[in-house]
C-alpha positions as a Markdown table, in Angstrom:
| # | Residue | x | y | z |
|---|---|---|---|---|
| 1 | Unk | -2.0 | -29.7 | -142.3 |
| 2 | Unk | -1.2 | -29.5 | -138.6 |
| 3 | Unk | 1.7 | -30.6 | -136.5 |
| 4 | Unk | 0.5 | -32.0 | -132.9 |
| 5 | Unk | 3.4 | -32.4 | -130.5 |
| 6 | Unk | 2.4 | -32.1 | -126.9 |
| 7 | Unk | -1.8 | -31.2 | -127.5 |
| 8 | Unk | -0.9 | -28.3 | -129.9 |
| 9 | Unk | -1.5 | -27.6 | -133.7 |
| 10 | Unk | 0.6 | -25.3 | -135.7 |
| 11 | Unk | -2.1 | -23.0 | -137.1 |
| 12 | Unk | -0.7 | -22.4 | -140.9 |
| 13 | Unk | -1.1 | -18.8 | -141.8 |
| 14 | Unk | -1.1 | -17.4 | -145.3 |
| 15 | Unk | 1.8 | -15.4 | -146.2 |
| 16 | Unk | 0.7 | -11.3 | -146.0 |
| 17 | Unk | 1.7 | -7.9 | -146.3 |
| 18 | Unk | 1.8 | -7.4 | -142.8 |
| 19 | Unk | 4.8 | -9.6 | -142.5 |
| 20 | Unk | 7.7 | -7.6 | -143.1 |
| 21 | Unk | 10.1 | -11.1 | -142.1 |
| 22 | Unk | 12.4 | -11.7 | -144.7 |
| 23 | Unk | 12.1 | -15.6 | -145.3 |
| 24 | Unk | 15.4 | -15.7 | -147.1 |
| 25 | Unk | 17.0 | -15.0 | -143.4 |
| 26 | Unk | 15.5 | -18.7 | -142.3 |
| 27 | Unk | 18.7 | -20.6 | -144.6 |
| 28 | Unk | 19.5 | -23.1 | -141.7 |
| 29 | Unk | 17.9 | -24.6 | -138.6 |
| 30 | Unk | 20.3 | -22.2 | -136.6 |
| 31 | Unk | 18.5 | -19.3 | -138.1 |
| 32 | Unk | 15.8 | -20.3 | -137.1 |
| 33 | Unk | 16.1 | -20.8 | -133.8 |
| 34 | Unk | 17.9 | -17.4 | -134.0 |
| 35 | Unk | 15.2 | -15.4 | -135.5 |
| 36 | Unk | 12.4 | -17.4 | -133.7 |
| 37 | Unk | 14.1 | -17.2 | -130.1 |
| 38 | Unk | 14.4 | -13.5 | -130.7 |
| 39 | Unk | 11.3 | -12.9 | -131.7 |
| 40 | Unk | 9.7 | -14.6 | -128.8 |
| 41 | Unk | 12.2 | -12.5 | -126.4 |
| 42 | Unk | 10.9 | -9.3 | -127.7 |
| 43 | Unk | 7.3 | -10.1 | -126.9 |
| 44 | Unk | 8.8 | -11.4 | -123.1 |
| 45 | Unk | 10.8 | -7.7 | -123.5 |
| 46 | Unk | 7.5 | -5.9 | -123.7 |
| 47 | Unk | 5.2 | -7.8 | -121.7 |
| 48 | Unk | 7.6 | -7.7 | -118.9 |
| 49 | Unk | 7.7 | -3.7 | -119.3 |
| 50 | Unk | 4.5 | -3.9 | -117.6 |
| 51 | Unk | 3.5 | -4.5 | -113.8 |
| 52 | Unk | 0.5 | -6.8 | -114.5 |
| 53 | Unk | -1.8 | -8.3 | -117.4 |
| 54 | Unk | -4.4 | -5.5 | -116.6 |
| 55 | Unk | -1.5 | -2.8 | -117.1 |
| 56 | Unk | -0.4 | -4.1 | -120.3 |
| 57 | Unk | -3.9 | -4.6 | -121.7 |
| 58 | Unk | -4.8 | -1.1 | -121.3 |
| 59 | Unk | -1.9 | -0.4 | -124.1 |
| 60 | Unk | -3.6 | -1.0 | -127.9 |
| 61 | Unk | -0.3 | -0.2 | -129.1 |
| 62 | Unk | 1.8 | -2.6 | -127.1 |
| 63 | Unk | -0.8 | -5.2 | -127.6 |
| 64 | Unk | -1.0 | -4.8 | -131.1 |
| 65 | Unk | 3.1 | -4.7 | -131.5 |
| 66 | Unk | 2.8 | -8.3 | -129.7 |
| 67 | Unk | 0.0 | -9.6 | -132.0 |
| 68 | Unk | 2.5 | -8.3 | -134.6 |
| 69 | Unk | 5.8 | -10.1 | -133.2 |
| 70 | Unk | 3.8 | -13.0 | -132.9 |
| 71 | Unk | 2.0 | -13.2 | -136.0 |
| 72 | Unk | 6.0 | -13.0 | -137.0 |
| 73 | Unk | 6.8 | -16.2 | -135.0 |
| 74 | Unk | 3.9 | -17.8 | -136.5 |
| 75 | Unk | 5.5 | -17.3 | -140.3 |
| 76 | Unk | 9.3 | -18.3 | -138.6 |
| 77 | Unk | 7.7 | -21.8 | -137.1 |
| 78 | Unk | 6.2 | -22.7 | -140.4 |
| 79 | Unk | 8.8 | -21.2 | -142.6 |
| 80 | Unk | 11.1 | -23.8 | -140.6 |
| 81 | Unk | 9.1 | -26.5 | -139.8 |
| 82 | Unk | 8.3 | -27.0 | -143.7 |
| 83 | Unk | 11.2 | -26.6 | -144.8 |
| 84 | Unk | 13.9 | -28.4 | -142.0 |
| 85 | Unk | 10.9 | -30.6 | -140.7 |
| 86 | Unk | 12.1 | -32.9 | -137.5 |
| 87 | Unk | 15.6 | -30.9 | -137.8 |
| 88 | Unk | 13.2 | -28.5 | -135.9 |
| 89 | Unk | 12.6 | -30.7 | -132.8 |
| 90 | Unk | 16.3 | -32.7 | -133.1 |
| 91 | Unk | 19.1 | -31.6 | -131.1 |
| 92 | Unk | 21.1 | -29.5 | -133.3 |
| 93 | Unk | 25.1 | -27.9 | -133.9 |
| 94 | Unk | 23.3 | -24.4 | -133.0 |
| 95 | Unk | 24.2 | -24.4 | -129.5 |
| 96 | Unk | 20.7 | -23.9 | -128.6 |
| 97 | Unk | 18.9 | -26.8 | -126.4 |
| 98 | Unk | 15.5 | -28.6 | -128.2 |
| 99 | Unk | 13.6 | -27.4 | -125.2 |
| 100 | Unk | 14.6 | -23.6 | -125.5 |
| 101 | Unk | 11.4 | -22.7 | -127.6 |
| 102 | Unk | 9.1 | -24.6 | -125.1 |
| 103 | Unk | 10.5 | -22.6 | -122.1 |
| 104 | Unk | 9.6 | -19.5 | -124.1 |
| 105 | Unk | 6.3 | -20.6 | -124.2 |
| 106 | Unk | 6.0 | -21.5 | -120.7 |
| 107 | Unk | 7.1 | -17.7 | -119.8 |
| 108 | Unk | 5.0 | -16.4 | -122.0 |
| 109 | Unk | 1.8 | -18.4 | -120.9 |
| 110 | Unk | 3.0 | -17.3 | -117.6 |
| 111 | Unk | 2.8 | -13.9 | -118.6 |
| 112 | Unk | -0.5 | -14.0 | -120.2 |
| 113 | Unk | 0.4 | -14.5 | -123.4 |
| 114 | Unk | -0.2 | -17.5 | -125.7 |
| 115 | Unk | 2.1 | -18.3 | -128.5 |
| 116 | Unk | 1.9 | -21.7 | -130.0 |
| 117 | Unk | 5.5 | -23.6 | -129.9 |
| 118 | Unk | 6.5 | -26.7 | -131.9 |
């Protein structure tokens, strides 16, 4: 099962013991543009930390917090798209614009770092 707006596929990932998210936090569509949005900043937060790609792939540690955070977003996109579906990619009462979770992924493909969006 795969969701292809705009060329991409939602990759599902099996729920796992590295994933310390607390599902029961993703009760509305707000939430989830809440958690997701500020998961996505924190990889932007550490990525920007560094001067260049080359600087930031010389941290393990850094690169493996990101690969955390966005195995993280990965859980928050399904959790929501399976469960609030085309509220996902609707305008929504949340104050937050339908486009705000493809600009993220625009600066972070800018960045160097590749994090599937709706």
């Amino acid at each position: 099962m795969g969701i292809e707006p705009a060329n991409n596929q939602v990759k599902l990932i099996k729920p796992s013991k590295d994933n310390t998210f607390d599902a029961s936090k993703l009760n509305s569509v707000c939430n989830c543009y809440k958690y997701g949005l500020s998961t996505l900043e924190d990889v932007i937060t550490i990525r920007k930390s560094f001067s260049n790609l080359e600087e930031y792939n010389k941290s393990k540690e850094k690169i493996f917090e990101v690969k955390t955070l966005t195995k993280r977003w990965r859980f928050i996109q399904q959790h929501c798209l399976k469960t609030y579906h085309i509220a996902m990619v609707t305008e929504n009462d949340c104050g937050y614009h339908v486009d705000t979770l493809g600009i993220k992924k625009i600066e972070l493909s800018a960045l160097g770092i590749e994090a599937q969006v709706y």
